[in-house]
N, C-alpha and C positions, 0 to 999 in steps of 0.2 A: 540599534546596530550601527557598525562605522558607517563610515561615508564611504570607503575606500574597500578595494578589497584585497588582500596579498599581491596580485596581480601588479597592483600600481608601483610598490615597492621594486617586484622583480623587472617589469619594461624598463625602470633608470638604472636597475644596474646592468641589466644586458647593452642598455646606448650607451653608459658609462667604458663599458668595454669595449664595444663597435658603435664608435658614432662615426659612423661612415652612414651613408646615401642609400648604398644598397642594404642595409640593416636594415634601418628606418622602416624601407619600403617595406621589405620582406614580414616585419613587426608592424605594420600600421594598424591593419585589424586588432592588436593589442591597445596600440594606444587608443582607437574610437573607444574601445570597451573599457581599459582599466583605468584612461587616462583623462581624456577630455571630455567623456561625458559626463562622468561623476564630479571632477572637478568644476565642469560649471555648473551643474545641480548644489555643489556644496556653493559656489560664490552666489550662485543666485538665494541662496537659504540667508547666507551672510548679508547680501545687500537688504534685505526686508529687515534681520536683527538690526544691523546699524541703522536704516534711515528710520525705524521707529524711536532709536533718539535719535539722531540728526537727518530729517527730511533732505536737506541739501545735497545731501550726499548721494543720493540713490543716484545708479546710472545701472544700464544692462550688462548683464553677464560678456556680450561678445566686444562691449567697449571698452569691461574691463580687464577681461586677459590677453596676454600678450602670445603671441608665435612662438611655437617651440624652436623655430629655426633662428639661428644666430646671425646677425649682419656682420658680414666677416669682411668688408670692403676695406677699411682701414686698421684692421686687426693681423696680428702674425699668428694669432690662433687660428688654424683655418677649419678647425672642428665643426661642423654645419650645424648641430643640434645643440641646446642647454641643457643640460640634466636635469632638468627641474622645469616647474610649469607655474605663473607668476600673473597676479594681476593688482589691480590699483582700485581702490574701491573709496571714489572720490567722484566732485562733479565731473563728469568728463571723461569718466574711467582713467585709463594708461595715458591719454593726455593732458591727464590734470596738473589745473595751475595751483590751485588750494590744495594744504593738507586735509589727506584721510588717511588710511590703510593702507600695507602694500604687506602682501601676503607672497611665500615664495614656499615650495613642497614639493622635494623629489629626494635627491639621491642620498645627498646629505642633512635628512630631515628636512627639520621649518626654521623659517625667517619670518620675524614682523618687525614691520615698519612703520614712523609715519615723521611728520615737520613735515619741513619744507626743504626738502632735495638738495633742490639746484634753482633757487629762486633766483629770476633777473633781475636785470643790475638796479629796476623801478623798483619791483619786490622788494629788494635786497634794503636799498634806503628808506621807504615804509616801515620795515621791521626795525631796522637801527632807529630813527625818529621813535616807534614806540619804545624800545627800551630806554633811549632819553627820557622820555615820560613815561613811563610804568613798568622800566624795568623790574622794580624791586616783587611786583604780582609774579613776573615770569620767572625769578630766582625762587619763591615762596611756592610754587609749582613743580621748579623743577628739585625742591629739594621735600617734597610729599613723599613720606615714605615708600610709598607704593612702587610711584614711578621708580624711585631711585633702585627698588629692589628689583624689580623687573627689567627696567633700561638702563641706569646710572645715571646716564647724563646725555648731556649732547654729544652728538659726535659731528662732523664734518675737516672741511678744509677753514683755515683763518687766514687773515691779514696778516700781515708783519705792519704795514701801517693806514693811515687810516686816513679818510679824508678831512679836511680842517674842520669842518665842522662836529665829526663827532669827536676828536682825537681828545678835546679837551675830558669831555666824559667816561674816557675808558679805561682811567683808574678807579672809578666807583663799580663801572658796568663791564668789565672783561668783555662779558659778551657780547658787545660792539665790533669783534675782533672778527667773529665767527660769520664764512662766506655764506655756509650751508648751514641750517639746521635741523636736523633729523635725528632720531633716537630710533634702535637697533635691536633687536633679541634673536639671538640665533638658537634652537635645540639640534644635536646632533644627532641624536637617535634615530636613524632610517626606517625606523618602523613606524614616528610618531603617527602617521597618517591615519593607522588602524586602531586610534584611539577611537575610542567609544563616545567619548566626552572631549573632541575637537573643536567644535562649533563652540562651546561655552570655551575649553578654554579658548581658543582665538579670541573672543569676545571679552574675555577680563580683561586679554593685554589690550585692545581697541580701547575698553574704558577708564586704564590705567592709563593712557598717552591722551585722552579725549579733553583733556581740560590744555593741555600744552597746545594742542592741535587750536583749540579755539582760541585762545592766545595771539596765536600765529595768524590766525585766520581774518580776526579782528584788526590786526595789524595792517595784512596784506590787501584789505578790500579798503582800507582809507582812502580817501579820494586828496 
């Protein structure tokens, strides 16, 4: 049976229409039942699938999702809530430094994710150093049919240039260039939650990004 139930679909598009404070409130008893409970029941299912291949990865349900309420401090959005309800299924949950998952489901269907974000600026030259040396593994990765039909490619922000030491390299390696790297799948369908068969598919696209992820991962833990 799903994970989800009608319920979950109809709360994001009622906060979709009143994301105001006093909706929320009035709707909370919805989201305990349609929304936050079942979703972590589904990510807690999800962390036992992943860490049975990758052990590293496991962390807890509450480490790994985020607030439905939006930090509106430096934003002109002043919308209080998300549409959607989102967590990171990595060492450390939502503040992980290594890639895993990042799972997103609400009003606008699903999102999945993974790379590395927003690696710092340590991070960042780690992964450049390896693609100096073994870039040609993470091209041969990133052009696996699978991934490419699922994600395409990389996505992120890039350089316009570069520091001296890689610059000589980044006619061979482009991807020297690139700040972020992560790889992206959105489905739009608002109902996907009431699939039947969510957990598996979540878990192809996890194992379809899983060898890029180790990649990165190998990179980023260099000492």
């Amino acid at each position: 049976m799903p994970h989800f139930t009608t319920g979950f679909p109809a709360f994001f598009r009622g906060l979709a229409r009143n994301n105001k404070r006093e909706w929320y409130h009035a709707h909370k008893a919805d989201f305990d039942e349609h929304v936050k409970g079942p979703f972590s029941d589904f990510v807690a299912e999800l962390i036992e699938k992943i860490a049975a291949l990758d052990p590293h990865l496991r962390c807890e349900p509450p480490d790994a999702i985020f607030r439905l309420a939006r930090d509106i401090r430096f934003s002109r959005d002043k919308t209080p809530y998300k549409t959607f309800t989102s967590a990171v299924i990595a060492p450390g949950g939502r503040k992980a430094r290594l890639p895993g998952l990042y799972l997103q489901l609400g009003v606008n269907g699903l999102a999945l994710a993974g790379g590395a974000y927003q690696p710092s600026p340590a991070d960042l030259t780690k992964i450049r150093r390896a693609i100096v040396k073994r870039g040609a593994a993470l091209e041969k990765l990133l052009a696996d049919r699978t991934f490419k039909r699922i994600y395409g490619t990389l996505q992120g922000e890039r350089n316009v240039r570069l520091p001296p030491d890689f610059a000589p390299r980044a006619e061979r390696f482009p991807l020297l260039y690139h700040k972020q790297f992560y790889y992206w799948r959105e489905y739009t369908d608002p109902k996907i939650a009431l699939r039947r068969d969510l957990l598996r598919f979540v878990m192809r696209h996890y194992e379809a990004g899983r060898p890029v992820n180790a990649w990165l991962t190998k990179a980023m833990s260099a000492r």
